[in-house]
Kinemage of the C-alpha trace (Angstrom):
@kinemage 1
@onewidth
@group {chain A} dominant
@subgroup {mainchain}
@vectorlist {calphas} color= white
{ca unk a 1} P -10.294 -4.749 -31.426
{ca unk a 2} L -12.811 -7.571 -31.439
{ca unk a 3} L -12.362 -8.650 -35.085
{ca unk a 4} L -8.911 -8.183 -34.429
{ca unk a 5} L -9.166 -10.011 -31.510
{ca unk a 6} L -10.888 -12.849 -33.369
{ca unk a 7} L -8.918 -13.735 -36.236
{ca unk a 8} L -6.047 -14.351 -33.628
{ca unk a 9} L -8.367 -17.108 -31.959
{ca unk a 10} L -9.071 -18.499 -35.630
{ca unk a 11} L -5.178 -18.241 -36.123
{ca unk a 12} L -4.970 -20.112 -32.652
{ca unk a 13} L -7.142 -23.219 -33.489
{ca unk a 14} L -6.193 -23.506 -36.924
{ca unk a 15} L -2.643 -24.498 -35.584
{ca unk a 16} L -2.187 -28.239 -35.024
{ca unk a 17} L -0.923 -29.772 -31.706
{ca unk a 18} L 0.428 -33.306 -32.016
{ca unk a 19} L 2.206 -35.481 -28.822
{ca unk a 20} L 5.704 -34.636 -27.284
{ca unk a 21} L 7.244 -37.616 -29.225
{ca unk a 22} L 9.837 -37.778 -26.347
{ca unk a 23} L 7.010 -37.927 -23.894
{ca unk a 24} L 3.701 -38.827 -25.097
{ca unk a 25} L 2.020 -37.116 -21.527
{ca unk a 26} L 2.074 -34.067 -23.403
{ca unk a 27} L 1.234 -32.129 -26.480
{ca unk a 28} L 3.060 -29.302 -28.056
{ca unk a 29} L 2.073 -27.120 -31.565
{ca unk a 30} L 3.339 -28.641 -34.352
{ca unk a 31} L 4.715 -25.494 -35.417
{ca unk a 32} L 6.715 -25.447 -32.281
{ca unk a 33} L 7.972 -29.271 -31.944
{ca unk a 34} L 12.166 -27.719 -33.028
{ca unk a 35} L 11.938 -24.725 -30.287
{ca unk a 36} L 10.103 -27.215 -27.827
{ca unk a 37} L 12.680 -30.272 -28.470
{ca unk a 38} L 15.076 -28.590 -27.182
{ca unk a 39} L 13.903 -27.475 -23.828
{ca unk a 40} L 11.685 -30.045 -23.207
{ca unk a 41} L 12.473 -32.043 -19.474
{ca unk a 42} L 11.969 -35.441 -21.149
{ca unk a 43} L 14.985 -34.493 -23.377
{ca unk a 44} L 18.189 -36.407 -23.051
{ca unk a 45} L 20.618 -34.743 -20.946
{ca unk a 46} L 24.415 -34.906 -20.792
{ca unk a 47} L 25.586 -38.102 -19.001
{ca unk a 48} L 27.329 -37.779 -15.761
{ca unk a 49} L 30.533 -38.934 -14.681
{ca unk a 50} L 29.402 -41.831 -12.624
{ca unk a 51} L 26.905 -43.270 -15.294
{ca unk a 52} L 28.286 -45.809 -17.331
{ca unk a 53} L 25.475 -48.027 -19.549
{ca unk a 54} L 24.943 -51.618 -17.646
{ca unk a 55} L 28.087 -51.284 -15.422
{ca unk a 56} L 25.943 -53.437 -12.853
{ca unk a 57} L 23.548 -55.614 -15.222
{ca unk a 58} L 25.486 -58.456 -15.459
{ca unk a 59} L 26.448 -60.316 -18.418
{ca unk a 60} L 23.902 -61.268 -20.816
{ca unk a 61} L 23.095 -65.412 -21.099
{ca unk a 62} L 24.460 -67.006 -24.107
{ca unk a 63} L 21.388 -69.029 -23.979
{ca unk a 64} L 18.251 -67.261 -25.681
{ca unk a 65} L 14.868 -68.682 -23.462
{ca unk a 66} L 12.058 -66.796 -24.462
{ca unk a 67} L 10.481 -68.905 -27.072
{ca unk a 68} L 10.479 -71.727 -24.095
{ca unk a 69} L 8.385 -69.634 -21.518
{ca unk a 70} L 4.831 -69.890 -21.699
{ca unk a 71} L 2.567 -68.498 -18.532
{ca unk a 72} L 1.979 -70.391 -15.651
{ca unk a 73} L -1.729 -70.841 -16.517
{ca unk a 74} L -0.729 -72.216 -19.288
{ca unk a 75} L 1.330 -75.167 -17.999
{ca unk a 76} L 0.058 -78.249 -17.826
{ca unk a 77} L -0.247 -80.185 -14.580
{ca unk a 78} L 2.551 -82.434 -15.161
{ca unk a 79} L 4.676 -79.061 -16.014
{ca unk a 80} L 4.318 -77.393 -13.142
{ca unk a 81} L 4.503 -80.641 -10.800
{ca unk a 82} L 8.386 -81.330 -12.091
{ca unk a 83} L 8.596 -77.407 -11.007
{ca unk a 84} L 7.605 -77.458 -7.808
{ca unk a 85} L 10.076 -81.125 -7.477
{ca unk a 86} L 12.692 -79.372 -8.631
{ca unk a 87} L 12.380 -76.119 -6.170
{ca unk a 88} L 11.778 -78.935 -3.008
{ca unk a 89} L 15.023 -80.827 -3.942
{ca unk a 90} L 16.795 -77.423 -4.509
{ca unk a 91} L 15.652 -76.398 -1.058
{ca unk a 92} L 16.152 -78.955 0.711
{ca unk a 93} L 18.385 -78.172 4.239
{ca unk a 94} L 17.521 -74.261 3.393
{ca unk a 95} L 16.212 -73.031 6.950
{ca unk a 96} L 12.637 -71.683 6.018
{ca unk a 97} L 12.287 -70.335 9.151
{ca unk a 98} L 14.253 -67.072 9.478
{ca unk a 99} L 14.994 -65.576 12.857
{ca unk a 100} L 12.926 -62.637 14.594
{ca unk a 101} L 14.631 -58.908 14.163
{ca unk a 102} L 11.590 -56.636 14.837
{ca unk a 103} L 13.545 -53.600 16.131
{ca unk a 104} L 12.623 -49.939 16.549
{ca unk a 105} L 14.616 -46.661 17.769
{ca unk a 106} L 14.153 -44.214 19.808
{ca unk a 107} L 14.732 -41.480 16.921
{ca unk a 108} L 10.927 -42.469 15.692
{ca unk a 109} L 9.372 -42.621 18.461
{ca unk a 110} L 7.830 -39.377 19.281
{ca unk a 111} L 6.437 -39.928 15.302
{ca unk a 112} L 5.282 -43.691 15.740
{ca unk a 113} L 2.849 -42.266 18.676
{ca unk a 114} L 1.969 -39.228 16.870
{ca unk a 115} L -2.145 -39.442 17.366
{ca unk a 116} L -2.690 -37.957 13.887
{ca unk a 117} L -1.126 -41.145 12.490
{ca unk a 118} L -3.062 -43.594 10.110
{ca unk a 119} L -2.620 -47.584 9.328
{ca unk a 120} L -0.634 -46.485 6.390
{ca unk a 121} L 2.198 -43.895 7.993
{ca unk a 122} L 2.691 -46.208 11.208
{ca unk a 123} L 3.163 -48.751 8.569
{ca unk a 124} L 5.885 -47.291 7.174
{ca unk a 125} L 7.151 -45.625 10.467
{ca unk a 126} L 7.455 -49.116 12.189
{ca unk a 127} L 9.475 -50.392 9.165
{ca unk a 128} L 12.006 -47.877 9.344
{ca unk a 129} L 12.371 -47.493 12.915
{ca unk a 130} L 13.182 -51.231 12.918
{ca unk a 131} L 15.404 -50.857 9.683
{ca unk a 132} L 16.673 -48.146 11.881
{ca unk a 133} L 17.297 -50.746 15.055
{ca unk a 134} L 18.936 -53.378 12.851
{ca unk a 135} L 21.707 -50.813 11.031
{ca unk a 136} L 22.325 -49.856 14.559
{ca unk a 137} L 22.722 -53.426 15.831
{ca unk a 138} L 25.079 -53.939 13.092
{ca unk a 139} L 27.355 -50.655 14.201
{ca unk a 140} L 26.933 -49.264 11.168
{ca unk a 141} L 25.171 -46.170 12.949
{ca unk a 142} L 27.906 -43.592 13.421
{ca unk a 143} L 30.034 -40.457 11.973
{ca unk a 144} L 32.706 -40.382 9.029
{ca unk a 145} L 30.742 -42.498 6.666
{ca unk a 146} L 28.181 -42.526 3.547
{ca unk a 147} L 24.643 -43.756 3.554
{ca unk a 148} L 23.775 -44.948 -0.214
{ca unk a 149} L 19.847 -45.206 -0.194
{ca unk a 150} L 18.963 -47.625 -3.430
{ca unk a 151} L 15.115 -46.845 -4.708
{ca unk a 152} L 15.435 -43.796 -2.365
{ca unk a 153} L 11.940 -42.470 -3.221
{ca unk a 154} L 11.317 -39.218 -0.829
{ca unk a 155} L 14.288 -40.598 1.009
{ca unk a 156} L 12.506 -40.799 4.174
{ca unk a 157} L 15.273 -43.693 5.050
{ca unk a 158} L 17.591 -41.333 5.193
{ca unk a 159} L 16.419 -38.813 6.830
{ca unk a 160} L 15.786 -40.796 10.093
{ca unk a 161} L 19.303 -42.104 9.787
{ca unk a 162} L 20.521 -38.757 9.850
{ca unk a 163} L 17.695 -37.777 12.736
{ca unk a 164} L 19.070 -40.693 14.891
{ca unk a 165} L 22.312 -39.837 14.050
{ca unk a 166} L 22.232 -36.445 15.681
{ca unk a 167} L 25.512 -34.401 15.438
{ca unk a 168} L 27.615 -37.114 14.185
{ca unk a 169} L 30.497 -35.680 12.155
{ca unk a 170} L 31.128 -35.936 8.280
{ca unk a 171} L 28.548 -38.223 7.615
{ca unk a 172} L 27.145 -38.050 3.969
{ca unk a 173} L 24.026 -39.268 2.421
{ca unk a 174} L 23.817 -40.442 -1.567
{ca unk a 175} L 19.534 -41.431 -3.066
{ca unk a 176} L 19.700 -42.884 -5.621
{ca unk a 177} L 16.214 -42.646 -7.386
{ca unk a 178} L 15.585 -43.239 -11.482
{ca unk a 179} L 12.526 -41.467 -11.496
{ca unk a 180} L 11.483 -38.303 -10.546
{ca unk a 181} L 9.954 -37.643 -6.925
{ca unk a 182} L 7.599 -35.340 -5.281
{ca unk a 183} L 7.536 -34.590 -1.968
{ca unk a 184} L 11.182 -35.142 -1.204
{ca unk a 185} L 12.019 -34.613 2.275
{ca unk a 186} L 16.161 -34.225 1.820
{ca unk a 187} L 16.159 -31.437 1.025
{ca unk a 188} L 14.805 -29.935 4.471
{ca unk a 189} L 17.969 -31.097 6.190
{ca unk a 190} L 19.637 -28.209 7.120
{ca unk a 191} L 22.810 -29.285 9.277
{ca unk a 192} L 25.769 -28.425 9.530
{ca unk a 193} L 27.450 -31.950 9.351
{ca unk a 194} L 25.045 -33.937 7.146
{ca unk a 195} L 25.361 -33.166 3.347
{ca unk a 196} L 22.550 -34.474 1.271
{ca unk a 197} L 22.926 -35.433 -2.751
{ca unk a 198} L 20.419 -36.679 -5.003
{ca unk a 199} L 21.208 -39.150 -7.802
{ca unk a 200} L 18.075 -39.780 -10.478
{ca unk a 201} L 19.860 -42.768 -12.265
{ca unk a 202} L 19.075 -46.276 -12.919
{ca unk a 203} L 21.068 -48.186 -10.561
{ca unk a 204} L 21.921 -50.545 -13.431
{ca unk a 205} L 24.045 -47.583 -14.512
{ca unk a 206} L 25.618 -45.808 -11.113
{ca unk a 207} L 29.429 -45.922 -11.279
{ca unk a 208} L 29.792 -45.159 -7.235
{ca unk a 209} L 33.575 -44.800 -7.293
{ca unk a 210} L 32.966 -41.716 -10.277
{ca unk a 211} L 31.065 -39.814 -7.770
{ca unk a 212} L 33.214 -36.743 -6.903
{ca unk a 213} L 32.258 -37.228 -3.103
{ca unk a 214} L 33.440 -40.629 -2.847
{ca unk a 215} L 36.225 -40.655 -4.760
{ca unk a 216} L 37.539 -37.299 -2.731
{ca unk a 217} L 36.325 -37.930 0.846
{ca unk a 218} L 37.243 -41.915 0.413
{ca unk a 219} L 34.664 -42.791 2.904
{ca unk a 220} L 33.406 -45.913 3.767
{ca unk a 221} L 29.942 -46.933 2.526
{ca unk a 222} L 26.709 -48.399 4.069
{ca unk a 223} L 24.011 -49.259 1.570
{ca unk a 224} L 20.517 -49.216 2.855
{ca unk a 225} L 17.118 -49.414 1.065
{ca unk a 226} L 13.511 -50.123 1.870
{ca unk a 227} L 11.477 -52.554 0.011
{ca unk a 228} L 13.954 -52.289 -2.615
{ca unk a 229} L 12.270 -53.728 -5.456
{ca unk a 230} L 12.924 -56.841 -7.350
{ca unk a 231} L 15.815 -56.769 -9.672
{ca unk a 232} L 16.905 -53.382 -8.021
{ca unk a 233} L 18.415 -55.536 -5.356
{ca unk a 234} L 20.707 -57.615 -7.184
{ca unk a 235} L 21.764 -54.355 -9.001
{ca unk a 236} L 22.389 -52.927 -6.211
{ca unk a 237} L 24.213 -55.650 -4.548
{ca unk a 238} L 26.657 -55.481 -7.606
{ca unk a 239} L 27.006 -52.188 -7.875
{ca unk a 240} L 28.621 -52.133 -4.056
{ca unk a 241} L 30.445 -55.152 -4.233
{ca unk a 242} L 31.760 -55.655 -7.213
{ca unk a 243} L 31.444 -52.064 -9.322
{ca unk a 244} L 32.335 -49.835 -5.806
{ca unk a 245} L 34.273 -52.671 -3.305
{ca unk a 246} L 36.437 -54.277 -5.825
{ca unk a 247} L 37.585 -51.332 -7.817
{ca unk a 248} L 38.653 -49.305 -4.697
{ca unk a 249} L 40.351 -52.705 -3.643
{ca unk a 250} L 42.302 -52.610 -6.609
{ca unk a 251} L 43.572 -49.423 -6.419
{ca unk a 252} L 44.543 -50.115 -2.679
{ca unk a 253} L 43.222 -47.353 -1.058
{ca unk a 254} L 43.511 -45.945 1.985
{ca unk a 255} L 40.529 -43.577 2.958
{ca unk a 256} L 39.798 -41.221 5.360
{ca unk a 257} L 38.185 -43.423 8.247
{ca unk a 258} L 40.968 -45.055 8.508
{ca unk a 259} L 43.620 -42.462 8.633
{ca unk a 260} L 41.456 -40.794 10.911
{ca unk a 261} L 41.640 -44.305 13.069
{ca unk a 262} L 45.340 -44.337 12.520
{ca unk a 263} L 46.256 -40.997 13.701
{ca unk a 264} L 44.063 -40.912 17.068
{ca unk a 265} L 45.697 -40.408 20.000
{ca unk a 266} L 44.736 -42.551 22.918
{ca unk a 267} L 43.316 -40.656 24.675
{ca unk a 268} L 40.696 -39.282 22.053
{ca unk a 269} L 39.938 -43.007 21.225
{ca unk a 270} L 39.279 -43.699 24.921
{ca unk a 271} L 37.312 -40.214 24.865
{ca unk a 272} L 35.117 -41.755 21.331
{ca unk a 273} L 34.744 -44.808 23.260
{ca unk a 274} L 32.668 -43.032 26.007
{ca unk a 275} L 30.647 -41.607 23.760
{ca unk a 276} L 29.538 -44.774 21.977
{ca unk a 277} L 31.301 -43.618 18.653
{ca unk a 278} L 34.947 -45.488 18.606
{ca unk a 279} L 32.667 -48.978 17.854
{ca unk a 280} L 31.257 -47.736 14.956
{ca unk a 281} L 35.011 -46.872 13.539
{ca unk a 282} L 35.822 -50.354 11.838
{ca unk a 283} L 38.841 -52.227 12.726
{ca unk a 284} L 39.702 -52.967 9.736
{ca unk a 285} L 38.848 -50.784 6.612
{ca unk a 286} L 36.535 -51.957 3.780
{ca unk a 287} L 35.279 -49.854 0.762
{ca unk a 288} L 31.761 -50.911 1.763
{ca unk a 289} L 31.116 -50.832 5.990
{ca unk a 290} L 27.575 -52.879 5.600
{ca unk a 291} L 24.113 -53.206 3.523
{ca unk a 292} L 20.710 -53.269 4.651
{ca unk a 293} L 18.275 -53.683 2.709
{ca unk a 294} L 14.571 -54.499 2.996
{ca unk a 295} L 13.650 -57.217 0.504
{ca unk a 296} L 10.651 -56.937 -2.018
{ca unk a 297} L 9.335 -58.599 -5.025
{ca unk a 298} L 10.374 -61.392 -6.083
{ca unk a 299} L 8.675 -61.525 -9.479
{ca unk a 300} L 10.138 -58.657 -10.644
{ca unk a 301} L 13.537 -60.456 -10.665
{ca unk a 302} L 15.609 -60.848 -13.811
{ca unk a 303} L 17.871 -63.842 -14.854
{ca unk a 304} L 20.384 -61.574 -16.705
{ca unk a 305} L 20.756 -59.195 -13.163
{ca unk a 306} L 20.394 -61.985 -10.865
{ca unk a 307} L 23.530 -62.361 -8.930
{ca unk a 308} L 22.752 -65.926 -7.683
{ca unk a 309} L 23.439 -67.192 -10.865
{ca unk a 310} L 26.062 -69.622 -10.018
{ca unk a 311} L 24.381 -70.945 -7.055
{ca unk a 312} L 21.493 -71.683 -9.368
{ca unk a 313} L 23.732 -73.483 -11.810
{ca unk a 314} L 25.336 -75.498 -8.839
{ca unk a 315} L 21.838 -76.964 -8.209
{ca unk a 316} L 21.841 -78.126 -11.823
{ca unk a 317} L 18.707 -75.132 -12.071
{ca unk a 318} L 18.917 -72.394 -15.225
{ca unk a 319} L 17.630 -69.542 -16.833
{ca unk a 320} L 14.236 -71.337 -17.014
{ca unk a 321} L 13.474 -72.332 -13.813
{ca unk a 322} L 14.578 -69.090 -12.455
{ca unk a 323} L 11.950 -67.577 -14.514
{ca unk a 324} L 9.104 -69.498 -13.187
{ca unk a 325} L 10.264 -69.614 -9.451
{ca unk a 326} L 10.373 -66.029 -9.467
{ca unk a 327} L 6.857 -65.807 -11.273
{ca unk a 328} L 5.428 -68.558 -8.328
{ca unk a 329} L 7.493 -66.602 -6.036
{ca unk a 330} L 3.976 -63.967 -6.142
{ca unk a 331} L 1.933 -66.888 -4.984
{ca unk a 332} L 3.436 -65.861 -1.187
{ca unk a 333} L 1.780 -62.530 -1.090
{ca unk a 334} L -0.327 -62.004 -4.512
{ca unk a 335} L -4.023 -63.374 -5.737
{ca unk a 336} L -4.511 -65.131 -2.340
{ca unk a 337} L -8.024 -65.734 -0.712
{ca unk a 338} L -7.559 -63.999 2.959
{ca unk a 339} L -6.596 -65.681 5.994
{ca unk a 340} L -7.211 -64.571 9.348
{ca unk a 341} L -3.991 -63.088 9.487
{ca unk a 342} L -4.873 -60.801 5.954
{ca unk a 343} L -8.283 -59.784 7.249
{ca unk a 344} L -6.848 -57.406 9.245
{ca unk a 345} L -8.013 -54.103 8.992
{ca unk a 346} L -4.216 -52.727 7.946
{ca unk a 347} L -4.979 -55.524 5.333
{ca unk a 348} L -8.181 -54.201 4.236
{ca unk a 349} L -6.973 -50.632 3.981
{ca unk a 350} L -4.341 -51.578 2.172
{ca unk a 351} L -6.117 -53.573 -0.428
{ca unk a 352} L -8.328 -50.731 -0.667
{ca unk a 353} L -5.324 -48.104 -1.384
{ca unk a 354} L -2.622 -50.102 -3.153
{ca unk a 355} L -0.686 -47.179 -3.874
{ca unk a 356} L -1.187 -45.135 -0.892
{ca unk a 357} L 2.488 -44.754 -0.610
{ca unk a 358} L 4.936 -44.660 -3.548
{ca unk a 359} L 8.245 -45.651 -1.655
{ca unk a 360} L 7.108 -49.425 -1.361
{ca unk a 361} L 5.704 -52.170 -3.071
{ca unk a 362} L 5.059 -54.077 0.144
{ca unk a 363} L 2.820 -56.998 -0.301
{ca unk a 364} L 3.155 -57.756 -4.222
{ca unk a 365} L -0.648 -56.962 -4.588
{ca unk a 366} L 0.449 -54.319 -7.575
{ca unk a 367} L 2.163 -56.615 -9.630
{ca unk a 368} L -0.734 -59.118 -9.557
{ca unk a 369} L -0.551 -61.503 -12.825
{ca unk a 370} L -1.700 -63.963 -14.458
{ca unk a 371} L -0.174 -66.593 -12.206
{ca unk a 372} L -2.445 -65.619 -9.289
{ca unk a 373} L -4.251 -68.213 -7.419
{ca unk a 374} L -7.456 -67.876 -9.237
{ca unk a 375} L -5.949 -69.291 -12.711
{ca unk a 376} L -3.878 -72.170 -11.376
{ca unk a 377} L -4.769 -75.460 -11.776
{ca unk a 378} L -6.572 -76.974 -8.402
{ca unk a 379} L -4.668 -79.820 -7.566
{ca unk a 380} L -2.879 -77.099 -5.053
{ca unk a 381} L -4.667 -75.521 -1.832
{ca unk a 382} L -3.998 -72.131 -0.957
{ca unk a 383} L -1.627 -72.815 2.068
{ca unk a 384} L 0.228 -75.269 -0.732
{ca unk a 385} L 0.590 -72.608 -2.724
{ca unk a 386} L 1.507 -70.053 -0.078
{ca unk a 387} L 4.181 -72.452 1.224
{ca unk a 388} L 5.756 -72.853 -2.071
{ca unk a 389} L 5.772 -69.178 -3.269
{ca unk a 390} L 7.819 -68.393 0.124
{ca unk a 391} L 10.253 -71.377 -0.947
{ca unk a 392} L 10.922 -69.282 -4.389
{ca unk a 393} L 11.767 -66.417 -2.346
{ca unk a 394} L 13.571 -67.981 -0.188
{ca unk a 395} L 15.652 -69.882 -2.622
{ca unk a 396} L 16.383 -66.458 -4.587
{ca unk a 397} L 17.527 -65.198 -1.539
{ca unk a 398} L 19.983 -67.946 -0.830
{ca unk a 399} L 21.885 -66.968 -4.324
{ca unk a 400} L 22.106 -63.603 -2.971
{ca unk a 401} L 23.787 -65.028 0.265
{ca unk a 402} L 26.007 -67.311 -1.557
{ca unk a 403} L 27.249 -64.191 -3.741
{ca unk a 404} L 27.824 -61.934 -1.012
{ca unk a 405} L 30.007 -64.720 0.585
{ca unk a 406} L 31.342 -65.378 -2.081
{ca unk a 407} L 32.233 -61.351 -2.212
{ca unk a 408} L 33.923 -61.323 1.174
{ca unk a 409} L 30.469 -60.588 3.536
{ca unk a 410} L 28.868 -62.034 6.361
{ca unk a 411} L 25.078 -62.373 4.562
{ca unk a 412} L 22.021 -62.828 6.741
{ca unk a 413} L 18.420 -62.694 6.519
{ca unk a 414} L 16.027 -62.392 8.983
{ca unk a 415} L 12.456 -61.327 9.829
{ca unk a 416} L 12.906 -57.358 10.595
{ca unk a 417} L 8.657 -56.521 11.181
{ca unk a 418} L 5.260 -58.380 11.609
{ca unk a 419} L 3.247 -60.012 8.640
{ca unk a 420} L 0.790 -57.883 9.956
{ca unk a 421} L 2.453 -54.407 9.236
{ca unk a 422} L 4.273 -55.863 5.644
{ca unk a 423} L 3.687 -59.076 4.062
{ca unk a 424} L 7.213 -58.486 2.570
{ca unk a 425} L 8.941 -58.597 5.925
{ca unk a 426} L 12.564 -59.896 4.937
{ca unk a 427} L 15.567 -57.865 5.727
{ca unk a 428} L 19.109 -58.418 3.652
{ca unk a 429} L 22.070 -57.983 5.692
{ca unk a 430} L 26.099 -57.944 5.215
{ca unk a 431} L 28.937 -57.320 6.701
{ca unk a 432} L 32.482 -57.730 5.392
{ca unk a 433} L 33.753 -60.941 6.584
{ca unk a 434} L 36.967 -60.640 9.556
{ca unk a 435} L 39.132 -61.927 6.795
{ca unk a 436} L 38.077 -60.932 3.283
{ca unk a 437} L 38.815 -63.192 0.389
{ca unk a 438} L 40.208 -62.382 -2.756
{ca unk a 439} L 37.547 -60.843 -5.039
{ca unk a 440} L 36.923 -62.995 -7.998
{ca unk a 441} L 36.663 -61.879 -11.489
């Protein structure tokens, strides 16, 4: 038994393992690479319905720029002066100051005093319960609709929407999520009028109208997200207004909300309107009820997904200075000495766990580059540089209100929690305009 025993070890480590070539995380025996291929969960999968490739990236610039970039750092003074003239004159009669939002709701607020709470999860708690406050403000908290969570993470959004939203009827939540995620609390939700699906797709690719819920139900949609990342915004942002709004418009559909709306009696409106639900039936139908979305980084923004294009090109602005305002747009909340205001101890903790929560990328401080204060040329201060990092953001920002107006929405932005609790503290709002313009091609 033991020499028979042995040779099978010998047999064992004279076979070769050699790296999953479709994921390089882990190994497999060479022997086995065909058999393992073909179960492997990196493997590609059959597509679904609702993915079709770059539906929401936007059309590629004629005009190749790479070989004109060069770092920041590597600028020279004069370079980055004719910048920062061009980004003043381009801002010039922008508002800088946005208005004050910091909401909460009484749905998180047996969890926001929960004792057993750290810095990090009253963070986050304060954030939603004032995302929370603002979707409600809006009236874009109530039954017969579908919440579309972009960058959805462990879709703790969602599931204190559907906490304050209590027994609310036919309401339907889609996360949207590319990459796997542990920890996922939708799936707990156990009630009888919520129903919970989980998309892992690139949102670059998510057909919304090919879903089988919304093209059956024909409900109206609210997107929300928080700290939806960079470029995921402006993807997102298309893929509701333009991939989702426009095609249903097209068709001229007439979905369930509002046949519900049309066939009430009277007297069950009057009965809704005691209850508090009749105002969050629209008036007037629209494929997409409202977005909300908590802004985040900047400098992960992309000229080929940006949807501000055309209010870029109106300023006489391109493909190149979009590249290094959204670069300098880190200089806001990345590579910064600490101010009084940082020093917090929220701030310290924070600095000292980056990544203590994967749903957000709140202050910028992971995608720290190159262009960080310490390798910039000193004719700025730090508040100079501050100052002009939240100019890039803001000016971003402004294409992304021009294109939702543009679209047929009400845009806003607005302050929605303290510098304090998130350095990225900027909160994306729309709502279809009373009297929506034709959708341009």
């Amino acid at each position: 038994m033991t020499l028979f025993g042995n040779q099978l070890d010998m047999e064992e480590n004279a076979r070769k393992r050699i790296l999953c070539p479709l994921d390089p995380k882990h190994t497999v025996y060479e022997d086995q690479l065909a058999k393992h291929l073909k179960k492997c969960n990196s493997r590609e999968k059959p597509k679904p319905d609702f993915f079709i490739q770059d539906i929401n990236a936007g059309l590629k610039d004629e005009t190749e720029i790479s070989e004109q970039l060069v770092p920041i750092s590597s600028l020279s003074e004069e370079q980055l002066e004719n910048l920062i003239k061009k980004l003043r004159k381009a801002s010039e009669g922008l508002n800088s100051t946005l208005k004050d939002q910091i909401m909460s709701h009484p749905a998180l607020h047996d969890a926001l005093h929960d004792p057993k709470n750290g810095d990090s999860a009253t963070k986050h708690l304060k954030q939603q319960a004032s995302i929370l406050g603002n979707i409600e403000k809006l009236k874009l908290l109530g039954p017969r609709r579908c919440f579309v969570e972009f960058g959805a993470g462990k879709g703790k959004l969602s599931h204190w929407v559907d906490i304050a939203l209590k027994d609310a009827e036919e309401v339907h939540f889609i996360l949207v999520e590319k990459v796997t995620t542990r920890f996922k609390v939708d799936g707990k939700h156990r009630k009888k009028n919520s129903v919970f699906e989980r998309l892992q797709i690139d949102i670059q690719h998510l057909c919304l109208n090919k879903i089988p819920l919304l093209s059956k139900e024909k409900l109206p949609v609210v997107g929300i997200g928080k700290h939806l990342c960079g470029v995921a915004t402006d993807l997102a942002l298309r893929c509701l207004v333009e991939t989702y709004a426009a095609s249903c418009e097209e068709r001229n559909e007439e979905p369930l909300a509002k046949r519900i709306k049309n066939d009430k009696t009277e007297k069950e409106i009057n009965t809704l309107a005691k209850e508090g639900n009749e105002k969050n039936v629209p008036e007037k139908w629209t494929p997409v009820a409202g977005i909300v979305i908590a802004l985040c980084c900047h400098h992960r923004c992309d000229w080929r997904h940006y949807v501000g294009k055309e209010y870029f090109r109106a300023l006489g602005l391109g493909a190149v200075e979009f590249h290094y305002f959204q670069r300098m747009s880190s200089w806001a909340t990345c590579g910064m000495r600490k101010t009084a205001l940082e020093a917090s101890d929220i701030s310290t903790k924070r600095k000292d766990k980056p990544n203590d929560d994967s749903e957000e990328h709140d202050d910028g401080r992971h995608g720290a580059t190159d262009d960080g204060a310490e390798s910039l040329p000193g004719f700025l201060t730090v508040e100079e540089k501050k100052k002009i990092g939240h100019l890039c953001k803001l000016l971003i920002d402004q294409g992304r209100i021009k294109y939702l107006q543009q679209k047929g929405f009400s845009p806003a932005l607005q302050y929605y929690t303290d510098p304090l609790v998130s350095l990225e503290n900027v909160l994306l709002t729309a709502l279809p305009s009373r009297s929506t313009p034709e959708t341009t091609a």
